[in-house]
PyMOL commands that place a pseudoatom at each C-alpha (Angstrom):
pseudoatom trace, name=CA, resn=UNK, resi=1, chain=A, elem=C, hetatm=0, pos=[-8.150, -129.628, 198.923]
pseudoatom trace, name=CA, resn=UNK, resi=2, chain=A, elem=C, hetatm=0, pos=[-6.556, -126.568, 200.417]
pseudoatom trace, name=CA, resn=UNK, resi=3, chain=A, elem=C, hetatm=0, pos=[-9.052, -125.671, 203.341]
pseudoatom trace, name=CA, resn=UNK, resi=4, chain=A, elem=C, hetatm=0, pos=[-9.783, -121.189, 203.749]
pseudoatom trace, name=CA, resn=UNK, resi=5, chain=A, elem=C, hetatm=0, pos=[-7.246, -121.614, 207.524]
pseudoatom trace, name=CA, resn=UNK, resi=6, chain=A, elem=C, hetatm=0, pos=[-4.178, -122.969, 205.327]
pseudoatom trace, name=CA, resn=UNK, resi=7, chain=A, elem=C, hetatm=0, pos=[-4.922, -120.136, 202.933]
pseudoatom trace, name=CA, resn=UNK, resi=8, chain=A, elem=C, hetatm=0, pos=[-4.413, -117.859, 204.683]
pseudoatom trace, name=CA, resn=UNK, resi=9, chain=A, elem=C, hetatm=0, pos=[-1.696, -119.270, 207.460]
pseudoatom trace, name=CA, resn=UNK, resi=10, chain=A, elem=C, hetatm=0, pos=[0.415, -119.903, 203.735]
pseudoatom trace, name=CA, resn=UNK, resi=11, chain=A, elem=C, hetatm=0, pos=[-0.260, -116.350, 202.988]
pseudoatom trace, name=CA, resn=UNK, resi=12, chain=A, elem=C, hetatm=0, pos=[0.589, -114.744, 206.362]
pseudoatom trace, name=CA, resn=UNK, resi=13, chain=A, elem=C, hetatm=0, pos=[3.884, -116.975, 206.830]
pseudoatom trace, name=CA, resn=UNK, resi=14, chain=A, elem=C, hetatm=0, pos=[4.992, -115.928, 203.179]
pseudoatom trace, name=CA, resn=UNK, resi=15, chain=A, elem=C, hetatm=0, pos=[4.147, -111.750, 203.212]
pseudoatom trace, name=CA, resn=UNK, resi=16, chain=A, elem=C, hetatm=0, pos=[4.098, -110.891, 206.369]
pseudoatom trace, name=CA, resn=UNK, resi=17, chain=A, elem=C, hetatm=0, pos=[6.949, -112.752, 207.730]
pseudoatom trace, name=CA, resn=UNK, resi=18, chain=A, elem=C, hetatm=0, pos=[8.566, -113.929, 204.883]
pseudoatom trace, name=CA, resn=UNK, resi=19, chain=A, elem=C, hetatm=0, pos=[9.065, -117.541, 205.099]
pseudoatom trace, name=CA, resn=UNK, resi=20, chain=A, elem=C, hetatm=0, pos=[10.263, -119.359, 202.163]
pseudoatom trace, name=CA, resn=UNK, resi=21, chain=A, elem=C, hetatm=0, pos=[8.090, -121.520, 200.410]
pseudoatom trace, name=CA, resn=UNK, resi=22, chain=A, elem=C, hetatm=0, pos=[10.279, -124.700, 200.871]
pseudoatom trace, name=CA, resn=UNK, resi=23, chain=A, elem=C, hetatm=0, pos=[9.590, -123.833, 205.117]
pseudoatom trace, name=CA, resn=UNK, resi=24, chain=A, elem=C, hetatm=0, pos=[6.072, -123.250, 204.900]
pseudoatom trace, name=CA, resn=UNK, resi=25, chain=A, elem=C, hetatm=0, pos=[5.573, -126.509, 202.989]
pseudoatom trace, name=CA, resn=UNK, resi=26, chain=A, elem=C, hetatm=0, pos=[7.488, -128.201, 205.639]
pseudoatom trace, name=CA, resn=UNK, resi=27, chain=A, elem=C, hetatm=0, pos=[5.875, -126.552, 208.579]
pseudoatom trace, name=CA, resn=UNK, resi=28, chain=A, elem=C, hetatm=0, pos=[1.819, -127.428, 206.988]
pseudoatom trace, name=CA, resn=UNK, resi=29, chain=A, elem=C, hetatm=0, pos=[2.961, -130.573, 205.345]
pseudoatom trace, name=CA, resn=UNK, resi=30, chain=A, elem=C, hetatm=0, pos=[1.794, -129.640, 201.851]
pseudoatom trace, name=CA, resn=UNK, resi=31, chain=A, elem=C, hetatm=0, pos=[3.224, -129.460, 198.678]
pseudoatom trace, name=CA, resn=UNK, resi=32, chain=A, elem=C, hetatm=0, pos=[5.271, -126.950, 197.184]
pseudoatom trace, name=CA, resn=UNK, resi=33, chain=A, elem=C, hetatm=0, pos=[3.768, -126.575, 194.351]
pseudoatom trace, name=CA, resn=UNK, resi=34, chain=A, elem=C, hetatm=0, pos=[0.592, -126.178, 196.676]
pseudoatom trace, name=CA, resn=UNK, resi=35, chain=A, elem=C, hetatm=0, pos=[2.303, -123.155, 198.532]
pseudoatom trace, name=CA, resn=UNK, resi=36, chain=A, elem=C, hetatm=0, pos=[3.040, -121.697, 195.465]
pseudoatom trace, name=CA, resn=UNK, resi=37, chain=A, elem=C, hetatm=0, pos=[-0.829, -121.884, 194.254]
pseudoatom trace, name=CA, resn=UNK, resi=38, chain=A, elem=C, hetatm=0, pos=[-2.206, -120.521, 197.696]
pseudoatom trace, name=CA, resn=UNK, resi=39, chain=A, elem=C, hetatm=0, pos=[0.264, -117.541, 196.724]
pseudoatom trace, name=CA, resn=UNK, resi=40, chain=A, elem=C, hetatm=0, pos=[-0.961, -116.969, 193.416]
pseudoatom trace, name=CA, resn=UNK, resi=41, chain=A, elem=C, hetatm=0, pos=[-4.343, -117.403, 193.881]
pseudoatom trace, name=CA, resn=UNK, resi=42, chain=A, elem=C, hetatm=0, pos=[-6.564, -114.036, 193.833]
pseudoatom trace, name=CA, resn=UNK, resi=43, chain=A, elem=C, hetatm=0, pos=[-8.625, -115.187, 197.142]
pseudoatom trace, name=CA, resn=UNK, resi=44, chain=A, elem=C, hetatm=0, pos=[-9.139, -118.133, 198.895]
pseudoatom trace, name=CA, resn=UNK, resi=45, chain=A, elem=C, hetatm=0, pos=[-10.567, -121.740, 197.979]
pseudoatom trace, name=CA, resn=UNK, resi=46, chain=A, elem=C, hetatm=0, pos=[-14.082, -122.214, 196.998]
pseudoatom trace, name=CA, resn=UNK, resi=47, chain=A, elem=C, hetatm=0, pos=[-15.850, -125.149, 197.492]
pseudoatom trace, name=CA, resn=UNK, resi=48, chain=A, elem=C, hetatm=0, pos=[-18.450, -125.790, 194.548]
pseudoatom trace, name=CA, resn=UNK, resi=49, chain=A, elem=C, hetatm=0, pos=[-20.642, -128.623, 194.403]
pseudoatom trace, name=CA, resn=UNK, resi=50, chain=A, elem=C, hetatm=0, pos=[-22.670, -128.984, 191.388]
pseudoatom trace, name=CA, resn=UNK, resi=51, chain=A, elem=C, hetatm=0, pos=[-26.658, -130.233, 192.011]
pseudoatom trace, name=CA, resn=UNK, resi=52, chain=A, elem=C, hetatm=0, pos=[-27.021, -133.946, 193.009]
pseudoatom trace, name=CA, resn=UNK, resi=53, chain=A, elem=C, hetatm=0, pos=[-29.253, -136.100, 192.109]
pseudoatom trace, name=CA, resn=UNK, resi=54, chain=A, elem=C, hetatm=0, pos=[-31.684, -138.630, 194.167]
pseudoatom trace, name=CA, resn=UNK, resi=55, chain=A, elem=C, hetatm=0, pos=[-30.986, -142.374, 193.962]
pseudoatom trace, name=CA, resn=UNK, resi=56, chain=A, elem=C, hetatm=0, pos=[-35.035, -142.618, 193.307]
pseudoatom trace, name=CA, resn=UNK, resi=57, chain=A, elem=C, hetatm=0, pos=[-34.543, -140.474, 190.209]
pseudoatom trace, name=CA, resn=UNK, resi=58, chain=A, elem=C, hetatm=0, pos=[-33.356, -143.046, 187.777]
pseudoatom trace, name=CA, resn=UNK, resi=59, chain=A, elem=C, hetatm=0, pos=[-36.888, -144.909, 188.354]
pseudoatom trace, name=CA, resn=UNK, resi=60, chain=A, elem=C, hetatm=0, pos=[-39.037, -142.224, 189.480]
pseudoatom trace, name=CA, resn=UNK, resi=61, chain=A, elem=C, hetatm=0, pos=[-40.417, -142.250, 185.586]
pseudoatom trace, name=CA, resn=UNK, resi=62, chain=A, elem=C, hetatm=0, pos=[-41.609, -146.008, 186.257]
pseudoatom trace, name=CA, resn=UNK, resi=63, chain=A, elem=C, hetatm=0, pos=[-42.924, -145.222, 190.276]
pseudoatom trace, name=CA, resn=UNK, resi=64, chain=A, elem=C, hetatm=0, pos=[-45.024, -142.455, 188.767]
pseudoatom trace, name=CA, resn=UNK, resi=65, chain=A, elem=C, hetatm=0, pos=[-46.498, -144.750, 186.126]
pseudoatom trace, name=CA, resn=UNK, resi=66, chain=A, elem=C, hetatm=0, pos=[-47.390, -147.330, 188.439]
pseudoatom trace, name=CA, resn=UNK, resi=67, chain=A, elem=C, hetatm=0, pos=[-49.023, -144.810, 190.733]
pseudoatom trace, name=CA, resn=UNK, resi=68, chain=A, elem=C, hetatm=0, pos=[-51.369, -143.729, 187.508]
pseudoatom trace, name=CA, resn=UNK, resi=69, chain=A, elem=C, hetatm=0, pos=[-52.015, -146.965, 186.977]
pseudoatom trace, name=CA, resn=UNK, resi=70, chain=A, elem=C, hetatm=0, pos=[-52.754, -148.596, 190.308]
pseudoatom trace, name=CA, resn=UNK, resi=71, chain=A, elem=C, hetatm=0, pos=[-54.080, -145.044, 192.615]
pseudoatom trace, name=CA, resn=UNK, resi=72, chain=A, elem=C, hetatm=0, pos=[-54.724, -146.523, 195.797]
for i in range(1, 72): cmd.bond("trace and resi %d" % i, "trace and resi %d" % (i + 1))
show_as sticks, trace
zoom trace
């Protein structure tokens, strides 16, 4: 993944001093195809993560059931 400093450095290389896409992918050691995404994207790269789950939660049904049974 693309991080927000590559982003940008793609975008300032290409606009502002005009350096061809074949250069900048070169000079960062990404993709073209890569350089050409940074460009078109509307901002930079969001990292989502979606909500994790616990390892206990695939027996926490069973723990719980225990505890009602057996309270200390």
């Amino acid at each position: 993944m693309l991080s927000v400093e590559d982003w940008s450095e793609i975008r300032r290389l290409h606009r502002a001093e005009g350096v061809p896409i074949k250069e900048i992918s070169r000079r960062l050691g990404v993709a073209r195809n890569t350089v050409r995404s940074a460009l078109r994207a509307p901002g930079p790269p969001r990292r989502e993560r979606g909500p994790r789950g616990s390892l206990a939660d695939a027996v926490e049904p069973q723990v719980r059931a225990l505890l009602a049974q057996f309270p200390r």
